[in-house]
N, C-alpha and C positions, 0 to 999 in steps of 0.2 A: 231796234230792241235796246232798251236800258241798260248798261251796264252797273251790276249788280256790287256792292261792297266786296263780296266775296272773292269774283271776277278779279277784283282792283286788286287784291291782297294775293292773290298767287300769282297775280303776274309780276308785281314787286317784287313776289320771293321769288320767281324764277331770274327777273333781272339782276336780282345781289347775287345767287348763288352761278352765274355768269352762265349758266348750264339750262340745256330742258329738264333737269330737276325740278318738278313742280312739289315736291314732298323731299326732304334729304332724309335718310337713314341716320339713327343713333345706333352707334358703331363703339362693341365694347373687343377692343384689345384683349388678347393675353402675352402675358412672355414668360421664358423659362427664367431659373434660379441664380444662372450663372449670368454673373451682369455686361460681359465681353459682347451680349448683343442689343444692348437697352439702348445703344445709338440706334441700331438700324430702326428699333420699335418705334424712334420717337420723327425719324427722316418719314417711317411711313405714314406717320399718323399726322404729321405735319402735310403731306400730298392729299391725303383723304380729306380734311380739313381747308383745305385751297379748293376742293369739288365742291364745297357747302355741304360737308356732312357734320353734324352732329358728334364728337372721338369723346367718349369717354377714358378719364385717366386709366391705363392697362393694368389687369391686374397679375400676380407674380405666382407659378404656381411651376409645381415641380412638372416632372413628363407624364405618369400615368395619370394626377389628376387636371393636367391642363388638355389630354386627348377628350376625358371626358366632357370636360366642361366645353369644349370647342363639339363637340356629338349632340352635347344637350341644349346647345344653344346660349346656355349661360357666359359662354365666349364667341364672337363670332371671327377671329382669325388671330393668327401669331407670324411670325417673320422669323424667328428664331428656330427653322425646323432642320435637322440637320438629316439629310439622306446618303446613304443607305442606310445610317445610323438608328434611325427611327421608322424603318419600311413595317417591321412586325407590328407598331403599335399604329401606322396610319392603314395599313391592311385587316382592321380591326373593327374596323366601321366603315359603313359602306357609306356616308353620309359627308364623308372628308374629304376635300381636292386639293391636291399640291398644285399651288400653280408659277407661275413663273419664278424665278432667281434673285435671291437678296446676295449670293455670291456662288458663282459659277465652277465647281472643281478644285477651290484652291483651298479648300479647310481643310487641315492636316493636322492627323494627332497621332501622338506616338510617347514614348521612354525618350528620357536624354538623363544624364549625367556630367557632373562638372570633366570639365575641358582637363584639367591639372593632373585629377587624377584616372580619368583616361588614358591620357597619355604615359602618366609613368608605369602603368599595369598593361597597359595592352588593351585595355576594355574595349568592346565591339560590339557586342552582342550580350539580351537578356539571358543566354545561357552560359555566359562567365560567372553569371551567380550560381551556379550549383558550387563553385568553389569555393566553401566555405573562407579563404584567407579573403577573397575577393569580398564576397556578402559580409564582413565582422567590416570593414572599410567604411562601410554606410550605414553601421548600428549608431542610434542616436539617443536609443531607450536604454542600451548596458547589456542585454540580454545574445551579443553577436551574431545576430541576422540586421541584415537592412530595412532599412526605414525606407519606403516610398511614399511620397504625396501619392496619393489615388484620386480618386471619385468621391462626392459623399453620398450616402444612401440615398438611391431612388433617377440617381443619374444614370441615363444607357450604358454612358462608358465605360463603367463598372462589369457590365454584363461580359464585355472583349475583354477587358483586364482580368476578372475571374477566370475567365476561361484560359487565359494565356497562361497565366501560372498554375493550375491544373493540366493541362496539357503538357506546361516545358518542364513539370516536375520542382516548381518552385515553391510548395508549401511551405519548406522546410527552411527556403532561405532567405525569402522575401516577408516582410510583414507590412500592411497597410496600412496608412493614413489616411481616415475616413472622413477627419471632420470639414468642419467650412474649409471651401478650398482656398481662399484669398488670403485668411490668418494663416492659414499651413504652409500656402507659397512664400509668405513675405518672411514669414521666418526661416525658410529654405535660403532666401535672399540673403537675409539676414547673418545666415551659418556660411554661404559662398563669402561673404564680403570678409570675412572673419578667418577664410584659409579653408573650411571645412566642405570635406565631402560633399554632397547632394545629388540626391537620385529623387524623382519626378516622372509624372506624367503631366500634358500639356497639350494644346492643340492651338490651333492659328484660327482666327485671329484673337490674341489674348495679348493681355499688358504685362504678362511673363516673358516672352520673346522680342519685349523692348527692353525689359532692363537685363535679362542675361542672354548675351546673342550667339545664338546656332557658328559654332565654328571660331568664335574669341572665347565665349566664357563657359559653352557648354557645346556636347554634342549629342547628338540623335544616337539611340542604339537599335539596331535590328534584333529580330527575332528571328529563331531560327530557320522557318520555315513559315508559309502562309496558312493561317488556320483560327478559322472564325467559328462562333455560336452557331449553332444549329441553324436560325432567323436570319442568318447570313452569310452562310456558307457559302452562298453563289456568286460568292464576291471573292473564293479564295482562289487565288493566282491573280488577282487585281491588288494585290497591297502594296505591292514594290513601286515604288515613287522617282518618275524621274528627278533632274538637278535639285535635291534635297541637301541645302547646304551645311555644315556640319556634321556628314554622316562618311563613315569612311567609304561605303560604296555610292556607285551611283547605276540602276538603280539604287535605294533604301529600301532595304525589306522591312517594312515599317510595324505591319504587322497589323494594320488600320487600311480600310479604301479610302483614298480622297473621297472627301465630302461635298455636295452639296448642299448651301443653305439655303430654304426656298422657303414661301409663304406657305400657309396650309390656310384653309378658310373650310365654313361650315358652307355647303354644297347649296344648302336653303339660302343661305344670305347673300353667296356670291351671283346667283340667278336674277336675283331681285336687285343684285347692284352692278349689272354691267358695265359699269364706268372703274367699279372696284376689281374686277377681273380685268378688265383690260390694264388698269394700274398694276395689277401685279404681275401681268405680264411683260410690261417693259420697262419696270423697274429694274435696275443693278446698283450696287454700294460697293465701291472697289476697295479692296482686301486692304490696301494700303492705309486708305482712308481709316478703318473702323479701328486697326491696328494704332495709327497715331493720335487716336480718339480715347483706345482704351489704356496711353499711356500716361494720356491727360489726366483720366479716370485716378491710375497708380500716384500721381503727385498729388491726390488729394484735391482736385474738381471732381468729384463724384457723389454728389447729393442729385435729388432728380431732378431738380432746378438748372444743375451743372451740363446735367445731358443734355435737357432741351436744345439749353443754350449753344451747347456745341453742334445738335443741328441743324439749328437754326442758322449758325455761322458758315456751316458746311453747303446749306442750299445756298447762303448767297454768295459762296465763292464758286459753286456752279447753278447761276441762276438758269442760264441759257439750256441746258441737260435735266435740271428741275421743270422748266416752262412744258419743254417739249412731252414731257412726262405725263402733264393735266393735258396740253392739249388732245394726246391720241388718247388720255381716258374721257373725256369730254365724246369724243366723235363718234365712241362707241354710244351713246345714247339717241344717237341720231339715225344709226344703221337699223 
């Protein structure tokens, strides 16, 4: 029997794409707003792209409109999902799977304060701010209540920070800082480097706990008791964090569960791409890794050119943990 032009042409695509891929997937990314995970998005898109898939550049959208767009297909996965953090909005659509670990337990968020004036007050805890002498220390506006960097609008972690300060009685003594978070941080930077106060919120892995460090320039402060949103209450008596350095206890009653960051993908796309479920099953990015990636970011390599490049340098200083990675997604298409 002849072999047909046709014939000829997919088997050539199947020998480039090194895979029983006879057809690759065009594969559209999302990621969230905070850019502390646009390494992991581009390590991933860099392994899908090694299978012979098609990655369009990712697009950036906040949490409620990037769940949608991952429900409706207009996205088909993200890496940046952070759990228990986001369980309300992935239990929201029955059509979403969390699947494997872009990092395992070590995302940690919480309150800190500069180190200097910590120590000369006593500071320890978010309910040292009901004392007005204490909150006028960290007014930054004139008005003597404290200035905290926060969340900006549409962020989860907003949702636990309202609630905390409702709960521990802080309306009156805390006041928020909403806008972009990186200009708010650097100028937070900015005021420590200069002698001045700072009070923050923050989480790991971020290029904030590269330039101001847990236990020399700043500390963690507890809350008083564990007490989460409604959409996460199940997690309350889980916030206390073991060897959390710069916090005067250990546990850290943090006031946050440690996190999970893990992939989420749209339920239709991961079916159809069982090489892509198998990838995000034994994918991991170690906490260290994204941390000195997004310090790089902070010096000013951070254009999305700068990213790539960074993981692209990261796969080939672990080429052998990268290989191993395409291989067992590869094998899933042979099962």
């Amino acid at each position: 029997m002849p072999v047909g032009k046709n014939t000829i042409a997919i088997t050539a695509a199947m020998l480039l794409l090194g895979s029983p891929h006879a057809l690759a997937a065009e594969i559209n990314p999302a990621r969230g707003t905070w850019d502390s995970g646009w390494f992991d998005t581009e390590v991933y898109i860099a392994a899908l792209r090694e299978l012979g898939h098609s990655v369009n550049e990712p697009v950036t959208l906040d949490d409620a409109v990037r769940y949608e767009a991952l429900s409706q297909r207009d996205a088909d996965f993200s890496v940046m999902e952070w759990f228990p953090l986001f369980n309300d909005r992935l239990t929201m659509f029955d059509n979403l799977e969390a699947v494997g670990y872009v990092i395992r337990g070590g995302a940690l968020e919480g309150y800190l304060i500069d180190k200097k004036t910590a120590d000369e007050y006593g500071i320890t805890s978010l309910a040292d701010f009901t004392d007005p002498k204490i909150s006028a220390l960290f007014d930054r506006s004139g008005n003597g209540v404290a200035d905290m960097v926060a969340c900006p609008p549409g962020w989860d972690c907003g949702l636990v920070i309202d609630h905390h300060i409702s709960e521990f009685g802080l309306e009156e003594h805390i006041e928020l800082i909403t806008a972009a978070y990186d200009p708010a941080m650097a100028d937070a930077v900015a005021a420590h480097e200069t002698g001045e106060p700072i009070f923050f919120y923050t989480w790991t892995p971020n290029w904030v706990l590269g330039e101001l460090m847990p236990g020399e320039d700043v500390v963690w402060l507890e809350v008083p008791y564990s007490s989460l949103p409604e959409g996460q209450s199940q997690f309350e008596g889980h916030t206390a964090i073991a060897g959390v350095s710069g916090c005067s206890s250990d546990p850290c009653e943090m006031g946050f569960p440690a996190n999970d960051i893990r992939p989420v993908g749209n339920v239709e796309f991961l079916e159809e791409n069982p090489d892509v479920r198998r990838l995000f099953e034994v994918m991991e990015i170690p906490l260290d890794a994204v941390g000195e990636q997004n310090v790089r970011m902070r010096d000013g390599e951070n254009s999305d050119e700068d990213v790539r490049r960074h993981a692209q340098e990261w796969i080939a200083a672990n080429q052998e943990t990268f290989d191993g990675w395409i291989e067992e997604a590869r094998a899933a298409l042979e099962q």
